[in-house]
N, C-alpha and C positions, 0 to 999 in steps of 0.2 A: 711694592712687591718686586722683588727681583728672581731673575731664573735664569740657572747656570746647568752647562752639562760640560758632563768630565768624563777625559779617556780612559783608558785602560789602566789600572792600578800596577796589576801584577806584584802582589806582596810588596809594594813600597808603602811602609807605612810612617814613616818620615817623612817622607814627600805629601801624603795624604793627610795627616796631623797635622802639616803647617798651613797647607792649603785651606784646611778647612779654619783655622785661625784665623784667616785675613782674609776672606772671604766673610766670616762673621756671622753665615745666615741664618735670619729669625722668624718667627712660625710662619709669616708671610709670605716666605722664601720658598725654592722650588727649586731644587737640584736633580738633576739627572743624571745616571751611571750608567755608561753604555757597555759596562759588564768587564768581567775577565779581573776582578779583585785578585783571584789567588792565581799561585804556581809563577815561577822563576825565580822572583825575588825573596828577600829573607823575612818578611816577616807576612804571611798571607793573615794566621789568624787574629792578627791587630788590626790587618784592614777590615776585615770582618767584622771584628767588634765595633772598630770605629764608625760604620754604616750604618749596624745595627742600633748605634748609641744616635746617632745623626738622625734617624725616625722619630726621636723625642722632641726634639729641637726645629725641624720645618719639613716640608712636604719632601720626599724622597720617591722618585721613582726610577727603580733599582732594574735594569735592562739583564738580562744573562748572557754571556757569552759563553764563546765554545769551551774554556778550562771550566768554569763550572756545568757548562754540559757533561766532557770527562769526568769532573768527580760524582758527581750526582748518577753516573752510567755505572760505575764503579762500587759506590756505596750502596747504591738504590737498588738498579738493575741487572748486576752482576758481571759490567761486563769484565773482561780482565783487563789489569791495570796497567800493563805493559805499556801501551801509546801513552797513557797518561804521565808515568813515571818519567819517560825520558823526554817529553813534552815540559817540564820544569813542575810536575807533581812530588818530584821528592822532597823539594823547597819546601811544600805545601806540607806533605806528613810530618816534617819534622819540627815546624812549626806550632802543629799540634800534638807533640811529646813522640813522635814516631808509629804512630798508628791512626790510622783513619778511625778505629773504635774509638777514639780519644776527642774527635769531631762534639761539639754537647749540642746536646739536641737543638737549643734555642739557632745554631748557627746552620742546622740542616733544615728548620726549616725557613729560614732565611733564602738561601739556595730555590729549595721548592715556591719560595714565593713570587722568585723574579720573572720579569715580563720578558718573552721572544720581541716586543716591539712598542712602540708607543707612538701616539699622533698627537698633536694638534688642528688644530685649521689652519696652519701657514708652515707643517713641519713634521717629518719623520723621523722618527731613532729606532736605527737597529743597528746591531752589534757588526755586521762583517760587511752583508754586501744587498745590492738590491738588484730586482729586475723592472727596466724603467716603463714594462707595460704591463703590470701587474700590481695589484693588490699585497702588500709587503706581511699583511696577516695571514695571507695562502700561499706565498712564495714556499718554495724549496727549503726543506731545514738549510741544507747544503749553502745557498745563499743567507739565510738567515744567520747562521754562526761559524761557514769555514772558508768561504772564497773569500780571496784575497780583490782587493781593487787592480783590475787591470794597470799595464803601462797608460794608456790615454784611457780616462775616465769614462765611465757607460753616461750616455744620455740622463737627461732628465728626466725625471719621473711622471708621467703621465699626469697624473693629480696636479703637476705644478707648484705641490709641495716642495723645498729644502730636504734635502736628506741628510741626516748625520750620522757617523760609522765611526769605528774604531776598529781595530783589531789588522791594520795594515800600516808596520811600524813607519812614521816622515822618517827616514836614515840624518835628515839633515835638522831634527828637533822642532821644526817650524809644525807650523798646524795649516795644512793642507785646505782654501778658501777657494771657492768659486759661488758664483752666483745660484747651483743648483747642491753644489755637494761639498761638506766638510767632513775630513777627514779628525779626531782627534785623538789619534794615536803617536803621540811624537816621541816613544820610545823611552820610556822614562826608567827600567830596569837597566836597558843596554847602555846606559850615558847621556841619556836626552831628559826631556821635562815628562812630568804629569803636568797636562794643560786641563783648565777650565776658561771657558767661553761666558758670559754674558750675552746673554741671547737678545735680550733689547739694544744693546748699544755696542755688542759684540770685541769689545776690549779683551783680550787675554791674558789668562795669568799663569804661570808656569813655572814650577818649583822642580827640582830636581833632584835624586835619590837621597841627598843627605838634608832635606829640606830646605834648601836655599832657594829664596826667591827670587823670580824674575820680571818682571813688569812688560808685555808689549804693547807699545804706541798702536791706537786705534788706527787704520789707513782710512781716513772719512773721503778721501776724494779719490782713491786710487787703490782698490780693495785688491792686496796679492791675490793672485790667479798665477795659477799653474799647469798647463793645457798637456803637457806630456810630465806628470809628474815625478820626483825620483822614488821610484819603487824601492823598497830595502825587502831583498831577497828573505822568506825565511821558512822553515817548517809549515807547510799548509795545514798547520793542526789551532 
């Protein structure tokens, strides 16, 4: 059994096609998505399908981040679309023929299905950010899907669990490693990879927007660490 968790999509559906190619995973397998499929990139409703088709094939647990917070505010709740649109939701409409009515059910409730969080016993995943003396299932939405990772990283988590985040682009494509917190957002719409992790033996892999792959060498004695990491400035959305 292998178990892999992957960053932020953001309509690369190229990136996410190959990735999941060589990767290869079978019902034994156990991928996690620490959310934000749609909006910026060009193809959101591929990656959508491709997720939804990926539940047939092995264990999927699908995280929400804050752009499908937005659509789901939007389609669901009413709220107006406005933040969303210029947050990289137009990508997202036109994707699906230029109207969110055009969304098909099967993919909303998709959306309605995803987790604000997931654990293990040696591991956390949530989409944005954590608070390190708190309980991450009662945490702050605000934390949960729109803070950004400070310049010098918050503490460890009380539990002593690993925590794993996205939604706070590496500017420099790398995957953001420390002994308490990974980062796995390395910017894969703006120029960088979609990275997936190996959570047992922690190798990475990372393709980037036109699906090319990349391979990074395991660091087994000297694990990167990043203690004031580079922050890439961007929309708190």
């Amino acid at each position: 059994m292998a178990r892999y968790v992957i960053g932020d999509i953001h309509g690369c559906a190229k990136a996410l096609r190959s990735m999941i190619q060589e990767l290869a995973p079978t019902s034994d397998d156990e991928v996690i998505f620490l959310g934000d499929y749609i909006d910026r990139g060009p193809d959101s409703r591929d990656v959508v399908e491709q997720v939804i088709r990926l539940q047939s094939v092995c264990k999927v647990i699908p995280l929400r981040g804050n752009h499908e917070w937005m659509l789901q505010s939007v389609v669901s709740r009413g709220m107006d679309d406005a933040m969303w649109l210029r947050s990289g939701g137009r990508a997202t409409v036109t994707s699906y023929g230029g109207s969110i009515r055009k969304i098909p059910a099967e993919h909303m409730a998709f959306f309605e299905s995803l987790l604000a969080c997931y654990q293990t016993e040696s591991e956390i995943f949530v989409h944005a950010m954590y608070d390190p003396s708190c309980e991450v299932e009662t945490q702050d939405d605000e934390l949960t899907y729109w803070s950004h990772l400070p310049p010098c990283p918050p503490a460890p988590h009380h539990s002593g669990k690993r925590v794993f985040v996205g939604h706070t682009p590496q500017a420099d494509g790398e995957v953001l490693r420390q002994s308490h917190l990974v980062c796995m957002d390395t910017y894969c719409f703006g120029g960088g990879y979609l990275s997936a992790m190996n959570l047992d033996t922690e190798s990475i892999l990372q393709v980037d927007r036109h699906g090319h792959v990349r391979r990074v060498p395991v660091e087994r004695f000297a694990m990167l660490l990043k203690g004031c990491f580079h922050w890439f400035r961007t929309p708190k959305l």
